[in-house]
PyMOL commands that place a pseudoatom at each C-alpha (Angstrom):
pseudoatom trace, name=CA, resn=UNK, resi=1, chain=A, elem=C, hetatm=0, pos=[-39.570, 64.023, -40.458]
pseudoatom trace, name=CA, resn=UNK, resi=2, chain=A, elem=C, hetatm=0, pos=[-37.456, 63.062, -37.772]
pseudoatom trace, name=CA, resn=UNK, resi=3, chain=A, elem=C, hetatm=0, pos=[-33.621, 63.825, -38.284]
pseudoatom trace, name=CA, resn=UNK, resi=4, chain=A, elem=C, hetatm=0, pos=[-31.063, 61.385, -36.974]
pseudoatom trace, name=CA, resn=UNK, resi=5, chain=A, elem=C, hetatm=0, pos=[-28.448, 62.476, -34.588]
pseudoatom trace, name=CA, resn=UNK, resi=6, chain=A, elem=C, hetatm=0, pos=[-25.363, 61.142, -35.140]
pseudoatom trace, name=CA, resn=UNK, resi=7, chain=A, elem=C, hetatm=0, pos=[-23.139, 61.266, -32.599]
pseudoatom trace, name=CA, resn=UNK, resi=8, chain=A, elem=C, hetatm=0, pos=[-19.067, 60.459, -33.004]
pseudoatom trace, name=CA, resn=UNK, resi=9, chain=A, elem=C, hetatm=0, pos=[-17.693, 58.707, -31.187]
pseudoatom trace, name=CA, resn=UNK, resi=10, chain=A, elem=C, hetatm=0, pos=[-14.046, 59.281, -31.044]
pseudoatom trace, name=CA, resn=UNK, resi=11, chain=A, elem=C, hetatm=0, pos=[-12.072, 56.434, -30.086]
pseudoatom trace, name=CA, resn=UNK, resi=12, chain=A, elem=C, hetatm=0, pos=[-9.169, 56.998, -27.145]
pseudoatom trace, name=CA, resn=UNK, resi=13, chain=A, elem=C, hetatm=0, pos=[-6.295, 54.611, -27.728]
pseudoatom trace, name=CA, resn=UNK, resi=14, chain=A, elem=C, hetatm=0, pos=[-5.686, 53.384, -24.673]
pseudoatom trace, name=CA, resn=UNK, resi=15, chain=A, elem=C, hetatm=0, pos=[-2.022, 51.499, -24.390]
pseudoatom trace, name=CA, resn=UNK, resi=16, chain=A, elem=C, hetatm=0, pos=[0.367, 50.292, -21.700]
pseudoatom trace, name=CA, resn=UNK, resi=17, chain=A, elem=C, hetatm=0, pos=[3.960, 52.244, -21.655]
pseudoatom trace, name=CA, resn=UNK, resi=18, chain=A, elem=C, hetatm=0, pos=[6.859, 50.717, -23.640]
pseudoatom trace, name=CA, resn=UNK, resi=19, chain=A, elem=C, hetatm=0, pos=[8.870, 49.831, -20.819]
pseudoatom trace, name=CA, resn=UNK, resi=20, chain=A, elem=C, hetatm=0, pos=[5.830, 47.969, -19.448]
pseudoatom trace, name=CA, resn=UNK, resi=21, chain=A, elem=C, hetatm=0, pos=[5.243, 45.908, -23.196]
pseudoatom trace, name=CA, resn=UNK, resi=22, chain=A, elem=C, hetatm=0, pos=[9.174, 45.238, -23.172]
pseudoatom trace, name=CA, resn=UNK, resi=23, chain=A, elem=C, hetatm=0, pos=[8.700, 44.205, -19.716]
pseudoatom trace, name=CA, resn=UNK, resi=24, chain=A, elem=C, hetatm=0, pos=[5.962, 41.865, -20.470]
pseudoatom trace, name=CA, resn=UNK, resi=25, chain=A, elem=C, hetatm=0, pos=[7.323, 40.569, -24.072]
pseudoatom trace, name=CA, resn=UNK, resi=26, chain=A, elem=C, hetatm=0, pos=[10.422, 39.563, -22.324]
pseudoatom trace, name=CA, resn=UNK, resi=27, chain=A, elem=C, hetatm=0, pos=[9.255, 37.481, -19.542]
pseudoatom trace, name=CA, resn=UNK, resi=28, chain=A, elem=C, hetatm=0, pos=[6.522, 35.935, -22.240]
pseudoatom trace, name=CA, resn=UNK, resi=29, chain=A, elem=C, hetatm=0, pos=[9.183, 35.210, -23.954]
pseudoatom trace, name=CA, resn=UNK, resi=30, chain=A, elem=C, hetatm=0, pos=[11.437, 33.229, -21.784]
pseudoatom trace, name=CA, resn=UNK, resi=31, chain=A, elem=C, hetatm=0, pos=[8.364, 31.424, -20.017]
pseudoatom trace, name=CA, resn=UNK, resi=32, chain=A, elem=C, hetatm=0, pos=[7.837, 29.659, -23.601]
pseudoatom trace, name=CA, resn=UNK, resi=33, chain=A, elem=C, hetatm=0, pos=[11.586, 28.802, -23.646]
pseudoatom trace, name=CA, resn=UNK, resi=34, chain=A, elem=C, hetatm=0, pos=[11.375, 27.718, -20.590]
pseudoatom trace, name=CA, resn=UNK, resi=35, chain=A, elem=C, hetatm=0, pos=[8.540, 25.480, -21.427]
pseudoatom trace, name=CA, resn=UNK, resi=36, chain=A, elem=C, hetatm=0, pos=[9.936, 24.731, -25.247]
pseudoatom trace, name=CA, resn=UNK, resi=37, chain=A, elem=C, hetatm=0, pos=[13.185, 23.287, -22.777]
pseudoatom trace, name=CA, resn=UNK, resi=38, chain=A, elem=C, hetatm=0, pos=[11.177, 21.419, -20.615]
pseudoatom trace, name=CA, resn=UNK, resi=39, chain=A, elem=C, hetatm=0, pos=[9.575, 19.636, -23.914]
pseudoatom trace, name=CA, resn=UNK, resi=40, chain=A, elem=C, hetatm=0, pos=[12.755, 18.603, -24.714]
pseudoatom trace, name=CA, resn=UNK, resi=41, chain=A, elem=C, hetatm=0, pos=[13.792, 17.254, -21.161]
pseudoatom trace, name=CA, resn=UNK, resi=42, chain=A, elem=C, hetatm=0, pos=[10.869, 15.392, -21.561]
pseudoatom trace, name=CA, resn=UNK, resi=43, chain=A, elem=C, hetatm=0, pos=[11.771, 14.017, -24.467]
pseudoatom trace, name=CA, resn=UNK, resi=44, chain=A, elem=C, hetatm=0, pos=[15.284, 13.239, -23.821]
pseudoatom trace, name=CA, resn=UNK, resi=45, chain=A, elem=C, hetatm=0, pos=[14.227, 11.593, -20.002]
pseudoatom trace, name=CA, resn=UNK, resi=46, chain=A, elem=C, hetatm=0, pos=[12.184, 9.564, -22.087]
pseudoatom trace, name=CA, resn=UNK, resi=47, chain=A, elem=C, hetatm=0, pos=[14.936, 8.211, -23.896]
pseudoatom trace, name=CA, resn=UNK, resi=48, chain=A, elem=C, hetatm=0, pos=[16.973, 7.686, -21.181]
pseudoatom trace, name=CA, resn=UNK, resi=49, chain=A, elem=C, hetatm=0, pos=[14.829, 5.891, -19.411]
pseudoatom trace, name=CA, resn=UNK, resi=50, chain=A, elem=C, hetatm=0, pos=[14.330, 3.173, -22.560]
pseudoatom trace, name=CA, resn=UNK, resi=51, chain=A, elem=C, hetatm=0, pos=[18.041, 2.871, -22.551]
pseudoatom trace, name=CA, resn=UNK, resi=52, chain=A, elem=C, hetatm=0, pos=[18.192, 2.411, -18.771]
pseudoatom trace, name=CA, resn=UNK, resi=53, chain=A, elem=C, hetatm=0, pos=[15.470, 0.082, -18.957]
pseudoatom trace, name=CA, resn=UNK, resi=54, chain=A, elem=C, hetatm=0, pos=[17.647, -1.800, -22.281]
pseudoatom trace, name=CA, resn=UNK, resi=55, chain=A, elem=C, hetatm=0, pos=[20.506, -1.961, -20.151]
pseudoatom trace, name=CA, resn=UNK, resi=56, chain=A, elem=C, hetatm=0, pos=[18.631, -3.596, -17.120]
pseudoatom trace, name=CA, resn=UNK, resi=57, chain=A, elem=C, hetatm=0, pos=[16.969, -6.110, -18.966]
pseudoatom trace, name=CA, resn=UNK, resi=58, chain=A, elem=C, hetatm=0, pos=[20.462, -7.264, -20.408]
pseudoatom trace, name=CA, resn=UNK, resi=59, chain=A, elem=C, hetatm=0, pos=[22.257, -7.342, -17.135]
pseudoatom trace, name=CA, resn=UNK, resi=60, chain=A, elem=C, hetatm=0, pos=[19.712, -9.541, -15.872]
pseudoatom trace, name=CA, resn=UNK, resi=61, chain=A, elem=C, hetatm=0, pos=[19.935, -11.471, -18.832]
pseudoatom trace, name=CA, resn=UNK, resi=62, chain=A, elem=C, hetatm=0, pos=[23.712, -11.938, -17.995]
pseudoatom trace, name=CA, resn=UNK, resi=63, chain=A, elem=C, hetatm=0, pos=[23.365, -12.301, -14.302]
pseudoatom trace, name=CA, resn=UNK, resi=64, chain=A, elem=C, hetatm=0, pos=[21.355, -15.270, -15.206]
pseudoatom trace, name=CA, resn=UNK, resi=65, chain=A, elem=C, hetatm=0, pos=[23.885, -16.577, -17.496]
pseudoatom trace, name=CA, resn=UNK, resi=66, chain=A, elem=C, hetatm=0, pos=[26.508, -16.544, -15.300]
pseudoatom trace, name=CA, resn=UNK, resi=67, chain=A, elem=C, hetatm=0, pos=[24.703, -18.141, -12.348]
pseudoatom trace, name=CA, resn=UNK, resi=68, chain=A, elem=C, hetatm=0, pos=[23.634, -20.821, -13.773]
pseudoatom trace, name=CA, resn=UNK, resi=69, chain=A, elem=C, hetatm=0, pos=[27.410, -21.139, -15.236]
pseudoatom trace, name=CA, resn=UNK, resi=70, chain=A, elem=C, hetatm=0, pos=[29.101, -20.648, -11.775]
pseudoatom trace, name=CA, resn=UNK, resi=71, chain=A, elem=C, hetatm=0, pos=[26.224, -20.484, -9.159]
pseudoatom trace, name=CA, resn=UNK, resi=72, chain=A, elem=C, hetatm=0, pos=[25.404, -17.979, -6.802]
pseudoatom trace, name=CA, resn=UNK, resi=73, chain=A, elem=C, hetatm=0, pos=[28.725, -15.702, -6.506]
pseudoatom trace, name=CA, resn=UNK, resi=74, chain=A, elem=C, hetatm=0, pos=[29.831, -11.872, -6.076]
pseudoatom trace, name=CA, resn=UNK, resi=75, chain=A, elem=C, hetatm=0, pos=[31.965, -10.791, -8.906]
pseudoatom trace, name=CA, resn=UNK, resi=76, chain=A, elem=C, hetatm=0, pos=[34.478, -8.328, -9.122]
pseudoatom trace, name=CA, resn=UNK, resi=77, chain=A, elem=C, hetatm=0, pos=[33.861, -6.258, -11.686]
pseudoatom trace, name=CA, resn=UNK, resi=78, chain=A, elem=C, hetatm=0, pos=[37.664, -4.626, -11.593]
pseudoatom trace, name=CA, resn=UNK, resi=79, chain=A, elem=C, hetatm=0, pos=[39.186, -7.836, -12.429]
pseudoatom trace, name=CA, resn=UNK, resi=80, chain=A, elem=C, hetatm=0, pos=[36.569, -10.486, -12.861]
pseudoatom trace, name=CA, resn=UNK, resi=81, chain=A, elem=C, hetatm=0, pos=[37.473, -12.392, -9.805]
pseudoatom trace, name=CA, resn=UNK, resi=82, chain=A, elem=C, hetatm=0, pos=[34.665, -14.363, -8.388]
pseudoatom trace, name=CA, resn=UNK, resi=83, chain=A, elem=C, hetatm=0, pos=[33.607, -15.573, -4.597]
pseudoatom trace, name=CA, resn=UNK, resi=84, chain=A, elem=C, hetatm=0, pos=[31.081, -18.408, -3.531]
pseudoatom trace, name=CA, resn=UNK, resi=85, chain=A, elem=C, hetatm=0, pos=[28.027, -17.065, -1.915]
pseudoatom trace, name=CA, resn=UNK, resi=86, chain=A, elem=C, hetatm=0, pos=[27.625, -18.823, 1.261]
pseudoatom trace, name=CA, resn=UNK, resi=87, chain=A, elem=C, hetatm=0, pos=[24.122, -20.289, 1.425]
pseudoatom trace, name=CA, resn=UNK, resi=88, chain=A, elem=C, hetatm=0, pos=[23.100, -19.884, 5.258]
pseudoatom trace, name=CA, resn=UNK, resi=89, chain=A, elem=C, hetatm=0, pos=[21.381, -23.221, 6.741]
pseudoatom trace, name=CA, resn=UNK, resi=90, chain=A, elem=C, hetatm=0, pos=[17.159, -22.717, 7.690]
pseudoatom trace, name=CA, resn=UNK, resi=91, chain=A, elem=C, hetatm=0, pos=[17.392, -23.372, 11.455]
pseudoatom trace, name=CA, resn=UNK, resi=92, chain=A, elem=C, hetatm=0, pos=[13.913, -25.302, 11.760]
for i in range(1, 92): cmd.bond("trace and resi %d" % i, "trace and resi %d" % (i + 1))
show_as sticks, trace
zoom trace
């Protein structure tokens, strides 16, 4: 009969120092703010730019209006005072 060996095997714990976890945590920690923030500049850019895009499409819409109420003019937009365009002449 043949005996088995057993051997133990003791387990070393092996570990970084505290300083080094804190170290690590810390930083960890503030690069998933930092990308948690950037998630919500994303989503906030993103509705910005559907109000910015509102906004154009209604100025355009009352650009047109008013041109085809006074023609092609510059408007002051301090007082509402308007000037002619002058429409320059095609030399042929």
């Amino acid at each position: 009969m043949s005996k088995k060996v057993e051997k133990k095997v003791e387990k070393i714990s092996k570990a970084i120092t505290k300083k080094e976890l804190e170290s690590i945590t810390i930083n960890q920690t503030g690069v998933q703010k930092i990308l948690l923030d950037l998630g919500s500049l994303e989503a906030q850019k993103s509705e910005v730019i559907k109000e910015y895009e509102k906004y154009s499409v209604t100025l355009e819409q009352i650009k047109a209006e008013l041109e085809e109420k006074y023609g092609q003019v510059n408007i002051n937009l301090r007082d509402g005072t308007y000037t002619d365009i002058e429409k320059k002449e095609e030399v042929k």
